[in-house]
Steps between C-alpha positions, in 0.01 A plus 500: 500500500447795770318708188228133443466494861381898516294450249350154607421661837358839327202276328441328863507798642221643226305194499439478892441912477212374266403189691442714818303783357273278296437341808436830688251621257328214464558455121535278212899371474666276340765435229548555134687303261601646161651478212606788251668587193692813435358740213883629415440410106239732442772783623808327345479263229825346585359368834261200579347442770534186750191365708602459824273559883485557826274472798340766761271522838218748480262602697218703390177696656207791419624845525167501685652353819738795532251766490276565775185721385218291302492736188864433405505095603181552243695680214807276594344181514611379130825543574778320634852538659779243393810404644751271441877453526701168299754482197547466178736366248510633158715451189583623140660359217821675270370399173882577326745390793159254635649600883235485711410720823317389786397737778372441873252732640370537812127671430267688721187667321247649615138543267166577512250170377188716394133241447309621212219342567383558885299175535807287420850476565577253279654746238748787550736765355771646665825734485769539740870571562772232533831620643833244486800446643751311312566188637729338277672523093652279294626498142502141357704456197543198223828317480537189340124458500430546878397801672732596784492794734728802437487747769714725354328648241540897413149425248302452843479826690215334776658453796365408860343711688348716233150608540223633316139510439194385265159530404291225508120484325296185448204284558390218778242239428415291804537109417415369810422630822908436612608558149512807253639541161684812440623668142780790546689769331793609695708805327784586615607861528897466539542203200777741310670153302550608148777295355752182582710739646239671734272240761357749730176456712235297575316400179093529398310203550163323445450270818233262575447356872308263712368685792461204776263618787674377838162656678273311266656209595485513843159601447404207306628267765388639809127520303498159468634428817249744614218298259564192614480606875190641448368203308571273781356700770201487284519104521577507837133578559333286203514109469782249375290263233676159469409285232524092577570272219208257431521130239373619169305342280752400221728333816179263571456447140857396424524275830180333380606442145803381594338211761613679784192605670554334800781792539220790473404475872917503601506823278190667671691409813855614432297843439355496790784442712701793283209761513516440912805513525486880309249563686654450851800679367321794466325478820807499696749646296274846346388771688555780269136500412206282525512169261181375309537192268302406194561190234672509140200454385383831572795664392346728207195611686809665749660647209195645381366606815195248510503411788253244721445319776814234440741635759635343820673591785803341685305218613384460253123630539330690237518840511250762390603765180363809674774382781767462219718898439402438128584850439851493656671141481786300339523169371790225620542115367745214493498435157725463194539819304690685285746663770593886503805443656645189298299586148411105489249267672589446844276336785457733808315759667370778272311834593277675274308819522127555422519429162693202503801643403862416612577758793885583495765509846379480788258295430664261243856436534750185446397414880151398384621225222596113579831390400495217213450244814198615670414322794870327478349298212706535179229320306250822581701679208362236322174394591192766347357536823742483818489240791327641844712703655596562833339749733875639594525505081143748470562677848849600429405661178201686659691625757702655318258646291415648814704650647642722178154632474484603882885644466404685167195636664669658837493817538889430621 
């Protein structure tokens, strides 16, 4: 137990050594996770080999940033340094007795990642030097049909706390800008295993890993944090464009055919009341940025940017185009849509960006959706379009709406 907890504390140990340098220079880290299989048949036909892996942190850099005159950062500028500390579990196979060996490593290598090409770093070779330190042996042996450990085995001359070195050579191709793909030989220069009666040293083996880019990561989210801050400060000074629902023809037409026109005029009203209703909302509960308003009916010339003299204000009044931000403006409505959040059609408050498209969080979130009984009326779920709601319903909603995009757009 005292030997696993030395050598559980010797990979901490290595990893933060990594963690903090990486973060000192300023470069790429992250981990690796592997798998390998030892090469031990090709030297010894009575061997197999047994796929097994491990995992590692890295961190990685140009040789360029530890040079300081401009003609060597120049020549040096293809090249780069590569750390990393982890372990490794590898195994072969008795073919005769079929005992098997499995052997705990605790890595460090150090390589050189050279770019072929200087105008991309998607592709490179490399070659390097892995040193070890035995972690852990076992023999496994077959009785009765299971595999138990025998310790005591005179055929397995590993024992912990040997060490030893590699070579390394190989090739990275970049999947992702978090992820690369890497193909490696490692050859070991102390395997001396010949025969059942001789297990000595760490084995040859062919290794593939998944390089996992903690920096890219970070990267990644803090650009998009970084995006979306900058989109909304860019809102912040153009227009809110909320679209009002209006009767449609084929409502009239259906009313009418069904001998309910005298309900037409109770359905122009019930509009009415709902579109003030948004409307006040808005006027008391959004200050984010100014709010224009325009009708349904003009949805597609806002979606294609054809736009006219049909805007209002919050009174109501028209409103001239050249005072509309048409260049810098999003697009809000309480409508039924296909929702983000849920993935099914939900009635609420949804935010869309120039081109009519759904924006994501902050702008559309759960918060902006009515439960199944909007308004408190359970036949809404029901009913094609809702019941007037109330102003707290509308208000509520919007003020939520604004105050995320305020918070998301502090500088705090």
């Amino acid at each position: 137990m005292n030997s696993y907890i030395k050598h559980t504390l010797a990979i901490i140990l290595s990893i933060s050594a990594i963690n903090t340098f990486a973060q000192k220079a300023e470069s790429d880290y992250g981990i690796g996770l592997n798998v390998n299989f030892p090469m031990t048949g090709l030297q010894t036909s009575n061997y197999s080999g047994k796929g097994l892996g491990g995992a590692n942190v890295f961190t990685t850099a140009p040789m360029s940033n530890l040079l300081v005159s401009k003609a060597e950062k120049k020549f040096w500028q293809n090249l780069n340094y590569h750390l990393s500390a982890g372990f490794a579990m590898m195994g072969i196979r008795d073919r005769q007795s079929d005992n098997r060996y499995v052997n705990t490593y605790i890595d460090g290598t150090v390589s050189l990642y050279l770019k072929p090409f200087h105008e991309s770093s998607d592709f490179k070779i490399f070659v390097g030097l892995r040193p070890y330190y035995l972690a852990a042996t076992s023999t496994e042996k077959l009785r009765d049909g299971v595999y138990v450990v025998d310790n005591i085995d005179s055929a397995n001359q590993n024992k912990s706390g040997d060490m030893g070195f590699s070579g390394t050579i190989g090739m990275s191709v970049a999947l992702s800008s978090i992820v690369n793909l890497e193909l490696k030989y490692n050859h070991s220069f102390d395997n001396t295993s010949t025969s059942p009666t001789n297990i000595k040293g760490r084995p040859s083996i062919v290794e593939v890993t998944l390089s996992i880019s903690a920096k890219g990561i970070k990267d990644k989210v803090n650009y998009k944090e970084i995006s979306t801050f900058e989109y909304l400060k860019k809102l912040h000074k153009g227009n809110l464009l909320v679209m009002l629902p209006t009767v449609n023809k084929t409502e009239i037409d259906g009313l009418i055919n069904s001998g309910r026109a005298d309900q037409i005029s109770n359905l122009l009203e019930e509009i009415h009341q709902a579109n003030v209703l948004v409307m006040k909302a808005f006027k008391n509960e959004f200050d984010f940025c100014p709010v224009i308003f325009y009708d349904d009916t003009n949805a597609y010339k806002v979606s294609n940017k054809l736009f006219g003299d049909f805007f209002y204000d919050l009174d109501g009044k028209p409103v001239a185009t050249e005072k509309v931000n048409t260049s810098n403006f999003f697009v809000a409505a309480f409508c039924e849509d296909v929702s983000s959040i849920s993935q099914k059609m939900d009635y609420g408050l949804y935010v869309y960006d120039d081109k009519i498209t759904h924006l994501g969080k902050p702008f559309n979130t759960q918060q902006n959706q009515f439960n199944i009984f909007a308004g408190g009326d359970p036949l809404n779920y029901l009913r094609k379009r809702l019941n007037v709601l109330s102003y707290e319903d509308y208000s509520r909603k919007v003020k939520k709406l604004n105050g995320r995009l305020l918070r998301f757009s502090s500088d705090n």
